[in-house]
Residue frames as a rotation matrix with the C-alpha (Angstrom) as fourth column:
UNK 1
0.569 0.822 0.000 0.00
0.822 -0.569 0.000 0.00
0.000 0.000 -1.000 0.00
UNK 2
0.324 -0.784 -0.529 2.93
0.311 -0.439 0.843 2.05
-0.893 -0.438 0.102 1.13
UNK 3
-0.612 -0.691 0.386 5.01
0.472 0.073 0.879 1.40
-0.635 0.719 0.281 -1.96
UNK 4
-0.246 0.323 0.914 2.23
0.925 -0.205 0.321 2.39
0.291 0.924 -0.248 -4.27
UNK 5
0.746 0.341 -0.572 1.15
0.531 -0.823 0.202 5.59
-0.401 -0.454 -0.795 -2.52
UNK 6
0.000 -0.941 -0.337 5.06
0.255 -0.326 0.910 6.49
-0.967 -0.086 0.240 -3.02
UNK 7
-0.418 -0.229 0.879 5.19
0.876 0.157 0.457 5.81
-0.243 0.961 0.135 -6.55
UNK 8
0.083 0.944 0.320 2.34
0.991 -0.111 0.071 7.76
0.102 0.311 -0.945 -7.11
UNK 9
0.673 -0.022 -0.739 3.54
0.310 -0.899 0.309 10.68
-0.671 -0.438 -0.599 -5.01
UNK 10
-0.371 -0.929 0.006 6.89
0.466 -0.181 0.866 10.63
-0.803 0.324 0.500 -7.02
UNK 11
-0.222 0.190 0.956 5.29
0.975 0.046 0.217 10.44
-0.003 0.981 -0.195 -10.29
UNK 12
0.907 0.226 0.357 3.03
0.214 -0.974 0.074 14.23
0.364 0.009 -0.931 -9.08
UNK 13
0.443 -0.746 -0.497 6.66
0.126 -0.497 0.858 14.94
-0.888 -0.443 -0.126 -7.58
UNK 14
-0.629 -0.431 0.647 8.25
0.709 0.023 0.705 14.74
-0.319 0.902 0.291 -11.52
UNK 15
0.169 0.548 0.819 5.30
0.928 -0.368 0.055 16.01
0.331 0.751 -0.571 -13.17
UNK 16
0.930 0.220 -0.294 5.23
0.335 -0.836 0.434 19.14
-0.150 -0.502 -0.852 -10.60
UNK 17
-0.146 -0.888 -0.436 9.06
0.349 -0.458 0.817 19.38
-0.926 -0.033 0.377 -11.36
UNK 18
-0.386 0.147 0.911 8.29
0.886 0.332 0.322 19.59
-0.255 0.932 -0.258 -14.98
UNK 19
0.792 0.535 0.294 5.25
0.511 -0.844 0.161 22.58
0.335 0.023 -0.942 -14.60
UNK 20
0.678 -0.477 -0.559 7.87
0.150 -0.655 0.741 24.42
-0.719 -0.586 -0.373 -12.42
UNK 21
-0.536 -0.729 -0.426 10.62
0.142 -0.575 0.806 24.73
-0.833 0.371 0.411 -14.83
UNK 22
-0.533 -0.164 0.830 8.17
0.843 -0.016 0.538 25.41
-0.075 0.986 0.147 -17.34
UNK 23
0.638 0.711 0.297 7.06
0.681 -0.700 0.214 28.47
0.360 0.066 -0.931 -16.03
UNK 24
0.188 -0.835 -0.517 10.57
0.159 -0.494 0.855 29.25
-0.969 -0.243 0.040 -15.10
UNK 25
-0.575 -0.737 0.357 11.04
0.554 -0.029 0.832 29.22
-0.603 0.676 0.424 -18.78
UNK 26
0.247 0.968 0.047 8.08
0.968 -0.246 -0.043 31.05
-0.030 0.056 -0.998 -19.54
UNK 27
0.546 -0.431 -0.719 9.48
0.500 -0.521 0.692 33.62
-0.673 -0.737 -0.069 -17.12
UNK 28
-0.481 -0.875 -0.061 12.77
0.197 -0.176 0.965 33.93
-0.854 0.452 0.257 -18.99
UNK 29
-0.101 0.359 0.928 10.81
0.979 -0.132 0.158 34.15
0.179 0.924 -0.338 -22.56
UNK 30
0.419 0.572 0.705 9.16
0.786 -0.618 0.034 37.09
0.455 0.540 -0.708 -21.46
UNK 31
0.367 -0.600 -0.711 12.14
0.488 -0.527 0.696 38.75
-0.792 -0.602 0.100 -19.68
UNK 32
-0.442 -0.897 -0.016 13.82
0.501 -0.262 0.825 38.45
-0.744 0.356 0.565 -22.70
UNK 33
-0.548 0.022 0.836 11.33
0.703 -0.529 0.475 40.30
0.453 0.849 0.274 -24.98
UNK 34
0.836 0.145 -0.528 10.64
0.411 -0.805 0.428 43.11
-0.363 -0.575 -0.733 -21.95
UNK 35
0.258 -0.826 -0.502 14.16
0.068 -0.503 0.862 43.43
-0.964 -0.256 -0.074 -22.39
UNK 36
-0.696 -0.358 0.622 14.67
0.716 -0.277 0.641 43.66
-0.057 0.892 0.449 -26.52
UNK 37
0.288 0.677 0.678 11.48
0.828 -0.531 0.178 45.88
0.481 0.510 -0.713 -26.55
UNK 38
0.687 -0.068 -0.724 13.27
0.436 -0.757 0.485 47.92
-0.581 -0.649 -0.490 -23.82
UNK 39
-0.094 -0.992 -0.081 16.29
0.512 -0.118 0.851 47.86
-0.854 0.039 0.519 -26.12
UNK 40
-0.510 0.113 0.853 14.40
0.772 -0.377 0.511 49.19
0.379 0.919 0.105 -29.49
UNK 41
0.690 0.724 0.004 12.75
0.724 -0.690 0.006 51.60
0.007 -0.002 -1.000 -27.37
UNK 42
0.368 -0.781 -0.505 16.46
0.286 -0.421 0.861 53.09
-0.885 -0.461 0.068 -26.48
UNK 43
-0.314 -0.554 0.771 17.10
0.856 0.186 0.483 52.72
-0.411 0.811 0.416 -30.00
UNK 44
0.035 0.674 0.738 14.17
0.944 -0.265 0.198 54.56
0.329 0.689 -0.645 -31.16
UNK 45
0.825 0.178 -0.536 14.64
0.454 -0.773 0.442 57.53
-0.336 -0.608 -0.719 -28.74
UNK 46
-0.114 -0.980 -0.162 18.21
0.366 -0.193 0.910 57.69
-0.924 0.045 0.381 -29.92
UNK 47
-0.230 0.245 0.942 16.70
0.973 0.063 0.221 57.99
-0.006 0.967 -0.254 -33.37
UNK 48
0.439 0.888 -0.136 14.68
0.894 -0.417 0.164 60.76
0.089 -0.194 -0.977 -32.48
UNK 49
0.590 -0.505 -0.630 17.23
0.109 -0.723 0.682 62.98
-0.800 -0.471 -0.372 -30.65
UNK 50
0.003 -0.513 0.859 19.70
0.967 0.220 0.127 62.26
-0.254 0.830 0.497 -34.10
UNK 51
0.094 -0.329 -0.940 21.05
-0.236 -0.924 0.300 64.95
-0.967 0.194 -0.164 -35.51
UNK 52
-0.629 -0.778 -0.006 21.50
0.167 -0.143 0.976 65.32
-0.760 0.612 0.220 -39.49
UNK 53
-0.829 0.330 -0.451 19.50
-0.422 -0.899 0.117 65.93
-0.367 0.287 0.885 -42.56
UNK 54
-0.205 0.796 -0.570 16.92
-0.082 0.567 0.820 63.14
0.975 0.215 -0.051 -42.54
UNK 55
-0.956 -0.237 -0.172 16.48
0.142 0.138 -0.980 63.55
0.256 -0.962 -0.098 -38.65
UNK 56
-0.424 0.889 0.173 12.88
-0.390 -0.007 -0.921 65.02
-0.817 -0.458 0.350 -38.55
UNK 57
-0.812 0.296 -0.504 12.13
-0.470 0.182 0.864 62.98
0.347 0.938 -0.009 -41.97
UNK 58
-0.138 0.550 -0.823 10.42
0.267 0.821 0.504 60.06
0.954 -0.150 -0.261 -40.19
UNK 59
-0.661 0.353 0.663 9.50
-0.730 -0.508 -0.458 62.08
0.175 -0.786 0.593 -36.71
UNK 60
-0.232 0.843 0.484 6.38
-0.971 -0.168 -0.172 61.20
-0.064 -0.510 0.858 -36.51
UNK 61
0.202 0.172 -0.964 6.62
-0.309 0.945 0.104 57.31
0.929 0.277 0.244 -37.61
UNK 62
-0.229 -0.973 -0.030 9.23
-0.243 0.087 -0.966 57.17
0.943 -0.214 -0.256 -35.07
UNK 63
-0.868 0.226 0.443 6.91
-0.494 -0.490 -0.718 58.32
0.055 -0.842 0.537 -32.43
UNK 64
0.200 0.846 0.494 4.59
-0.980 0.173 0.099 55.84
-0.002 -0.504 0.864 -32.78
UNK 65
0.257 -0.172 -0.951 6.44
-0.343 0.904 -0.256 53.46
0.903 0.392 0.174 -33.49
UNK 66
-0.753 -0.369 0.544 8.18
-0.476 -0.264 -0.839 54.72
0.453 -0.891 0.023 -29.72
UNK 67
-0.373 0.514 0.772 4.84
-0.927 -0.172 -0.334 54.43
-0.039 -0.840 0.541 -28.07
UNK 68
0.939 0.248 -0.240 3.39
-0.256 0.967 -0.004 50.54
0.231 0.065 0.971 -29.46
UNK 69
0.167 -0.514 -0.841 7.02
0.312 0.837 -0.450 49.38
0.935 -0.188 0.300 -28.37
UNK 70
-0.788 -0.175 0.590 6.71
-0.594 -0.036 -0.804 51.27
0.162 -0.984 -0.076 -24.64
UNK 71
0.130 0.877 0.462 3.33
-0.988 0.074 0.137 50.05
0.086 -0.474 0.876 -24.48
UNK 72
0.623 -0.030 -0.782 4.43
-0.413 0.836 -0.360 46.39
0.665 0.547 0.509 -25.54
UNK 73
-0.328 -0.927 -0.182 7.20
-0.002 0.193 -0.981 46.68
0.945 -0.321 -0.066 -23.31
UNK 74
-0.696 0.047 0.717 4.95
-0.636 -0.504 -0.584 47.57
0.334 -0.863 0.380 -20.33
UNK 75
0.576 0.788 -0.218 2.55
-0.811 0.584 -0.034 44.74
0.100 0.196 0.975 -21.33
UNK 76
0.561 -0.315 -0.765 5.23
0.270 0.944 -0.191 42.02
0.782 -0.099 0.615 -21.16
UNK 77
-0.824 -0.512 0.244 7.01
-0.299 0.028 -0.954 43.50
0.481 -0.859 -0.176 -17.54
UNK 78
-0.087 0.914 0.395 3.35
-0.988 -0.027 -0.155 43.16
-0.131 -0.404 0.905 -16.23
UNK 79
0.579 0.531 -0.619 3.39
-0.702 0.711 -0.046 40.08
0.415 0.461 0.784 -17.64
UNK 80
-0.415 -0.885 -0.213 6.82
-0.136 0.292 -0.947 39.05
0.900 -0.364 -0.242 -16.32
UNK 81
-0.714 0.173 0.679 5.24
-0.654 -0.511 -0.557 39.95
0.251 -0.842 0.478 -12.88
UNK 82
0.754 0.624 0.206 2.02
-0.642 0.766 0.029 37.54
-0.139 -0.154 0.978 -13.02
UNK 83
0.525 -0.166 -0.835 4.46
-0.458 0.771 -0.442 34.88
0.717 0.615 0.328 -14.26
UNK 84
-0.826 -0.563 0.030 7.37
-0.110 0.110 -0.988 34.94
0.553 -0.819 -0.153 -11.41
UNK 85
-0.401 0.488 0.775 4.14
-0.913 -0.147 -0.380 34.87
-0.071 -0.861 0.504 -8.97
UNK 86
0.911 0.311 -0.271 3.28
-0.359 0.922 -0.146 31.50
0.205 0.231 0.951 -11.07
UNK 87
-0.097 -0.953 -0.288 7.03
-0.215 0.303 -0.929 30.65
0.972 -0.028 -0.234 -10.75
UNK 88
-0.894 -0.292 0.339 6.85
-0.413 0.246 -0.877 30.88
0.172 -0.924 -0.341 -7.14
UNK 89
0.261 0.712 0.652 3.22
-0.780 0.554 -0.292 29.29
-0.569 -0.432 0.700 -6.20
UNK 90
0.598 -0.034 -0.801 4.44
-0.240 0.945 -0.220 26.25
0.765 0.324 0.557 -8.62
UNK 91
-0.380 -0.895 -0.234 8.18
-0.139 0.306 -0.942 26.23
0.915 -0.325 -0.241 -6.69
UNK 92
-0.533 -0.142 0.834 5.87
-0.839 0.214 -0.500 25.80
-0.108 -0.967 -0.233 -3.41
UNK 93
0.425 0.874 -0.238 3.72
-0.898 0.373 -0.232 23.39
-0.114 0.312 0.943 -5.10
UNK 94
0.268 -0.597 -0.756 7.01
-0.091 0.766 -0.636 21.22
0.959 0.240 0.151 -5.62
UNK 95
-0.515 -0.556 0.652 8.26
-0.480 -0.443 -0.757 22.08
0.710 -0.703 -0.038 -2.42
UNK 96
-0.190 0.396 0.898 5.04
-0.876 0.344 -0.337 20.42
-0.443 -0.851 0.282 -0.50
UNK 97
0.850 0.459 -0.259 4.83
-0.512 0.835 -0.200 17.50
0.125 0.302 0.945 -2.77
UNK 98
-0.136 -0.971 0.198 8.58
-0.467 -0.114 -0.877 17.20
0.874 -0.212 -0.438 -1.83
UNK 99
-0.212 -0.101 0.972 7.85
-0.892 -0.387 -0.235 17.32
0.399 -0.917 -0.008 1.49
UNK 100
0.280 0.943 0.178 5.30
-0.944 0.305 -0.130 14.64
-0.177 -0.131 0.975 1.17
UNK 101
0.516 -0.269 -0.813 7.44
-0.487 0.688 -0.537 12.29
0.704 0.673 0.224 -0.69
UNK 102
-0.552 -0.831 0.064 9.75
-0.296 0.124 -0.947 12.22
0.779 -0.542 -0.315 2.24
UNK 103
-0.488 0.200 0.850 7.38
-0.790 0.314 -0.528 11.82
-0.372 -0.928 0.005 4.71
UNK 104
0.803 0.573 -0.165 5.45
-0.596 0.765 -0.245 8.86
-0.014 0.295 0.955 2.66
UNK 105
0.282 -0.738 -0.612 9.37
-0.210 0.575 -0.790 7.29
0.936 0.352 0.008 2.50
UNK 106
-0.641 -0.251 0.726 9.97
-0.735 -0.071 -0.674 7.87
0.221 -0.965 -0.139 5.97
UNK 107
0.271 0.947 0.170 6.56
-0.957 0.285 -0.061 5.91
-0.106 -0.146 0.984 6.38
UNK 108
0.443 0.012 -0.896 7.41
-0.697 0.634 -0.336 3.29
0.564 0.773 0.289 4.27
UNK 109
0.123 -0.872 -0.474 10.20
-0.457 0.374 -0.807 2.58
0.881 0.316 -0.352 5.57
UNK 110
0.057 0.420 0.906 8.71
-0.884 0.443 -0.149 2.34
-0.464 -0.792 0.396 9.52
UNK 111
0.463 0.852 0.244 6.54
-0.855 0.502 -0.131 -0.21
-0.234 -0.147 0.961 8.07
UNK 112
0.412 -0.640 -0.649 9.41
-0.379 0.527 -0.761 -2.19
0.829 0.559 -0.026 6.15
UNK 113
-0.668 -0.744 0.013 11.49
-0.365 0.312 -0.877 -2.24
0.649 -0.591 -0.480 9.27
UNK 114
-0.126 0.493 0.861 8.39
-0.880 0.346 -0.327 -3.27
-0.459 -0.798 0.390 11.92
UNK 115
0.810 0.410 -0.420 7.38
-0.542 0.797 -0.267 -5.91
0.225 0.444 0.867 9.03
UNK 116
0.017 -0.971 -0.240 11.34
-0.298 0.224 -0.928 -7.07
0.954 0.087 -0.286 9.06
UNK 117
-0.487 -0.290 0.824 10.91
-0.770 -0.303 -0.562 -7.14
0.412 -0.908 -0.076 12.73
UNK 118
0.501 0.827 0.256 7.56
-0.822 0.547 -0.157 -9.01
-0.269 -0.132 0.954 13.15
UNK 119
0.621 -0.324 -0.714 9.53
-0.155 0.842 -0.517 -12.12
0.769 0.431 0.473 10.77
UNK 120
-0.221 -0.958 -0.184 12.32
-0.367 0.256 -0.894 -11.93
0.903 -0.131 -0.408 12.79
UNK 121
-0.643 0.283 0.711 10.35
-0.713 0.116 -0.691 -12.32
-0.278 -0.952 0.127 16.20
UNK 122
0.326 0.884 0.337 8.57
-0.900 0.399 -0.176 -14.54
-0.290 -0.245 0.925 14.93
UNK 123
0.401 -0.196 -0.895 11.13
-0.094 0.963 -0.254 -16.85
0.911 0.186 0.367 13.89
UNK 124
-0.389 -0.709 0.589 12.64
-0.795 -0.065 -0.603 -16.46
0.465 -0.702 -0.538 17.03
UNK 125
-0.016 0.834 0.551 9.23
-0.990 0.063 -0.123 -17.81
-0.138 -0.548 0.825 18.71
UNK 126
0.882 0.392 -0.259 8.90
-0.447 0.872 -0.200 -20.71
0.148 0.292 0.945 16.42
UNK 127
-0.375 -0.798 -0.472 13.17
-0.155 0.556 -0.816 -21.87
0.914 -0.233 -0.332 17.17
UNK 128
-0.680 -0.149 0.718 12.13
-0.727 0.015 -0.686 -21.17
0.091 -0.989 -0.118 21.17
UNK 129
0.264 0.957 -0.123 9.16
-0.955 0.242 -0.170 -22.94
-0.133 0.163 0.978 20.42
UNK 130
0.340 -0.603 -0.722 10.92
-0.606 0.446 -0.658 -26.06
0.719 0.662 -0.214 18.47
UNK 131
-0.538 -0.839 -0.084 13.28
-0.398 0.341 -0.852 -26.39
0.743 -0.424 -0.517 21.62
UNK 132
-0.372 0.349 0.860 10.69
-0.928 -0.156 -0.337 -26.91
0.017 -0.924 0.382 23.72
């Protein structure tokens, strides 16, 4: 009964490892396009401020092009934010099925060593038994 209980726990102890790094990698996905939209927004501003004789040519593209990649960029830190809060409520989700595993092994093993025990007193019984 033990033994299968274990299995069982392992198996949600894998699967839960599994969900966890895939919302750690989630995570990281949408760090890294917070951070490239942060990096064309730096770009674009730099555009802007440009000096020479096509500098105000494309102004006004520029500038919206500026504002759909802050707004994008604020849409995926927000997003970054809900995710790391899924990052951590999985990492405790592994964390107590962890826990569990150990204490269903800890179990187990009781029962292994009384069972181990029970044979062993009971051959004793049946030699003391014998001699008699």
């Amino acid at each position: 009964m033990q033994g299968q209980r274990l299995k069982a726990i392992e198996r949600m102890l894998s699967i839960q490892s599994r969900i966890r790094k895939l919302a750690e990698w989630r995570q990281k996905a949408i760090e890294l396009q917070a951070t490239a939209a942060r990096a064309e927004s730096r770009a674009l501003v730099a555009a802007l401020n440009g000096e020479g004789p096509t500098a105000g040519l494309f102004a006004d593209m520029t500038a919206r092009r500026l504002h759909r990649t802050e707004v994008s960029a604020a849409r995926f830190e927000a997003a970054a934010i809900v995710q790391a809060k899924q990052v951590l409520a999985e990492t405790g989700r592994e964390k107590r099925t962890a826990r569990l595993a150990d204490h269903v092994r800890k179990v187990k093993l009781r029962a292994d060593q009384d069972g181990a025990l029970v044979e062993i007193m009971d051959a004793r019984e049946g030699q003391r038994a014998a001699t008699l």
